[in-house]
ZAMARGU-4260 file (C-alpha; in steps of 0.2 Angstrom, whole numbers, plus 5000, padded with zeros to 4 digits):
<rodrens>
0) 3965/4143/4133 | 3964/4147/4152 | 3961/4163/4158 | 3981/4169/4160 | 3982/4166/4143
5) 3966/4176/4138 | 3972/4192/4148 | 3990/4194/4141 | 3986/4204/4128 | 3975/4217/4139
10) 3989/4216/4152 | 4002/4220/4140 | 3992/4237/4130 | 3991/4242/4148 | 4009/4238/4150
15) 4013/4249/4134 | 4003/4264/4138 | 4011/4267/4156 | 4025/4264/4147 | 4023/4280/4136
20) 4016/4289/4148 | 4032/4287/4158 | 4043/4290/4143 | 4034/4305/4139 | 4035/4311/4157
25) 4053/4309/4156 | 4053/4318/4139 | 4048/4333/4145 | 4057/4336/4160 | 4072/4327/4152
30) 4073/4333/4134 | 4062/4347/4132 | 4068/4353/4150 | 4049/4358/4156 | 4050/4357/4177
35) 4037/4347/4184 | 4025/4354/4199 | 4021/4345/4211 | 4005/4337/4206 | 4015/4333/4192
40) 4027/4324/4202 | 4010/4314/4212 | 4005/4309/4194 | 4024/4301/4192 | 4022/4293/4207
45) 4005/4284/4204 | 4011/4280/4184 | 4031/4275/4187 | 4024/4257/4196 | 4013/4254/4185
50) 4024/4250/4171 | 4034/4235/4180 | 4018/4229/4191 | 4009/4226/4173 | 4023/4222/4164
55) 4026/4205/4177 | 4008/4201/4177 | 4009/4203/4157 | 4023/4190/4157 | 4015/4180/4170
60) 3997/4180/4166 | 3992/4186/4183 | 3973/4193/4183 | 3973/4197/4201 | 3983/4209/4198
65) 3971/4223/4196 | 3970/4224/4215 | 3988/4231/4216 | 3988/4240/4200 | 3967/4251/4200
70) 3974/4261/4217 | 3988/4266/4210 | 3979/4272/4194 | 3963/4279/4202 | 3974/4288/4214
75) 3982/4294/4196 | 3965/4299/4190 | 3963/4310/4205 | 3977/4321/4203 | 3977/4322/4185
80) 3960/4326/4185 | 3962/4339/4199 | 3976/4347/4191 | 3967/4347/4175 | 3951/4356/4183
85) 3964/4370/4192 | 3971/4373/4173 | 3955/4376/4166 | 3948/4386/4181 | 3956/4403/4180
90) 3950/4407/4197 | 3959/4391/4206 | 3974/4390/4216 | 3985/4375/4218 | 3982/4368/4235
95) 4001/4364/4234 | 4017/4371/4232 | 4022/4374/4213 | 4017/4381/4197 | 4002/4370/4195
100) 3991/4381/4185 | 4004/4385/4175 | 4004/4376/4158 | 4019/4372/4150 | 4014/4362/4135
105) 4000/4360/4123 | 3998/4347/4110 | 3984/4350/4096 | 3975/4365/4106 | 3968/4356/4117
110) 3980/4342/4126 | 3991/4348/4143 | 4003/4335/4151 | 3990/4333/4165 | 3978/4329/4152
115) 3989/4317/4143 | 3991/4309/4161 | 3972/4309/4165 | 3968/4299/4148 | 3982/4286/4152
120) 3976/4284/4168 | 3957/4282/4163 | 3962/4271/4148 | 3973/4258/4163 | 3958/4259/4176
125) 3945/4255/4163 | 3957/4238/4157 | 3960/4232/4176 | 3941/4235/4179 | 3938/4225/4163
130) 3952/4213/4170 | 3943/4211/4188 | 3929/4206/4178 | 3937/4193/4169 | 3944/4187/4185
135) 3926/4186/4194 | 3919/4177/4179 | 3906/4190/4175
</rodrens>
């Protein structure tokens, strides 16, 4: 078994939880008609590419691909964990324009949208870290 074949299954949970996280995005601001802010928007931006850049390297078994896919989901860990620290810090203001303290959704008392976003995020950096470790044998 080389190395291709060894990462698919990583490659493709990764695949999978971008994959919710985009279709939950789209549920609500599509179903449930929540508006996004604009860091919500940001967060979309960063997670949207993520689903067909680790889909193709699921099917083709490419391990290099953490150094297209970790920028895009660092950058999501940024703003998802800036707009999570302005929810939970009644003092903060967004530093862009939008509702972004605002929170429109809450899932067991404790989970907001940006939170659902920050652990998807983490979950993906922490497998393409694994993966680049794979791929520099260590």
């Amino acid at each position: 078994m080389d190395a291709s074949d060894r990462v698919r299954p990583l490659l493709a949970a990764l695949t999978v939880v971008a994959g919710v996280a985009t279709a939950g995005s789209l549920y609500f601001s599509e179903v449930l008609g929540l508006v996004p802010c604009d860091l919500c928007w940001y967060q979309r931006i960063f997670m949207y590419p993520l689903v067909v850049v680790l889909g193709v390297a699921a099917i083709d078994g490419r391990t290099r691909v953490y150094r297209t896919a970790l920028p895009l989901s660092l950058g999501g860990v940024a703003v998802s964990a800036y707009h999570t620290y302005i929810q939970l810090t009644p003092a903060a203001t967004c530093t862009v324009d939008g509702a972004c303290t605002a929170i429109l959704w809450q899932g067991f008392g404790v989970f907001t949208i940006p939170r659902l976003a920050l652990v998807a995020f983490t979950l993906i950096s922490v497998g393409l870290v694994g993966l680049a470790l794979v791929d520099r044998g260590v």
